[in-house]
C-alpha positions as CSV (number, residue, x, y, z in Angstrom):
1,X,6.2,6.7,-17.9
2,X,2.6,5.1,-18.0
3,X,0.0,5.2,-20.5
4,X,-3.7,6.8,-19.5
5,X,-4.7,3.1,-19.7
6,X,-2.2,2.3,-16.9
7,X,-2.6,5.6,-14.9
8,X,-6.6,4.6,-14.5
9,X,-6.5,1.0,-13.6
10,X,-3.4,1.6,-11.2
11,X,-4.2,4.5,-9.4
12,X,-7.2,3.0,-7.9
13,X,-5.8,0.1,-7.1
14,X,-2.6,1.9,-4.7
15,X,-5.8,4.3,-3.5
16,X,-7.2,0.7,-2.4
17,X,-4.3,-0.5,-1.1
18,X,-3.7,2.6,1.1
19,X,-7.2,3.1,2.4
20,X,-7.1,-0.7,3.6
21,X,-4.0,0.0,5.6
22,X,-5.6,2.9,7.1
23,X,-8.7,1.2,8.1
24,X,-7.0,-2.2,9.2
25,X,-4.7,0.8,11.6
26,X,-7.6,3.1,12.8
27,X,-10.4,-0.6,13.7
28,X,-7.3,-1.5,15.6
29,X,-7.0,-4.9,13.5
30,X,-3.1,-4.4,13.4
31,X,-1.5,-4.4,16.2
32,X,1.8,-3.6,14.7
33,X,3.6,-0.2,15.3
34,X,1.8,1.9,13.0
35,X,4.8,4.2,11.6
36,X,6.1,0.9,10.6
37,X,2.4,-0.3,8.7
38,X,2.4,2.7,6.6
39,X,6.1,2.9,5.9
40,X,5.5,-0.9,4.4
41,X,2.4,-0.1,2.7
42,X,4.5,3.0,0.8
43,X,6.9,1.0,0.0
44,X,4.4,-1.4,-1.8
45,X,3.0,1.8,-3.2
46,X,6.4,3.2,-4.7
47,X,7.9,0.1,-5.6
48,X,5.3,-1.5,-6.8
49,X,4.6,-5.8,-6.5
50,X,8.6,-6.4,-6.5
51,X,8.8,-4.5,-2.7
52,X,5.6,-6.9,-2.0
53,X,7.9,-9.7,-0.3
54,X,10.2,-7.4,1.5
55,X,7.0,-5.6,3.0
56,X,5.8,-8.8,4.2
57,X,9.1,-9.8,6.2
């Protein structure tokens, strides 16, 4: 479905995104229920930048 090109400039950026999320959770800087952060930030993650508004809501 994606090119080698895409596979290696993508993957790192969703292994970014995800260690963020985890870091934001385990400093404590989110105080939000933390099922609820990483079901939004795999949501981002599967469906890509078009989920990115519904994860903010």
């Amino acid at each position: 479905m994606y090119t080698d090109n895409e596979k290696n400039m993508f993957v790192p950026i969703f292994a970014q995104i995800i260690h963020e999320g985890a870091l934001q959770l385990a400093t404590g800087s989110v105080t939000m229920n933390k099922e609820e952060v990483a079901k939004k930030i795999a949501l981002f993650v599967v469906a890509g930048s078009q989920s990115f508004e519904g994860a903010l809501r």
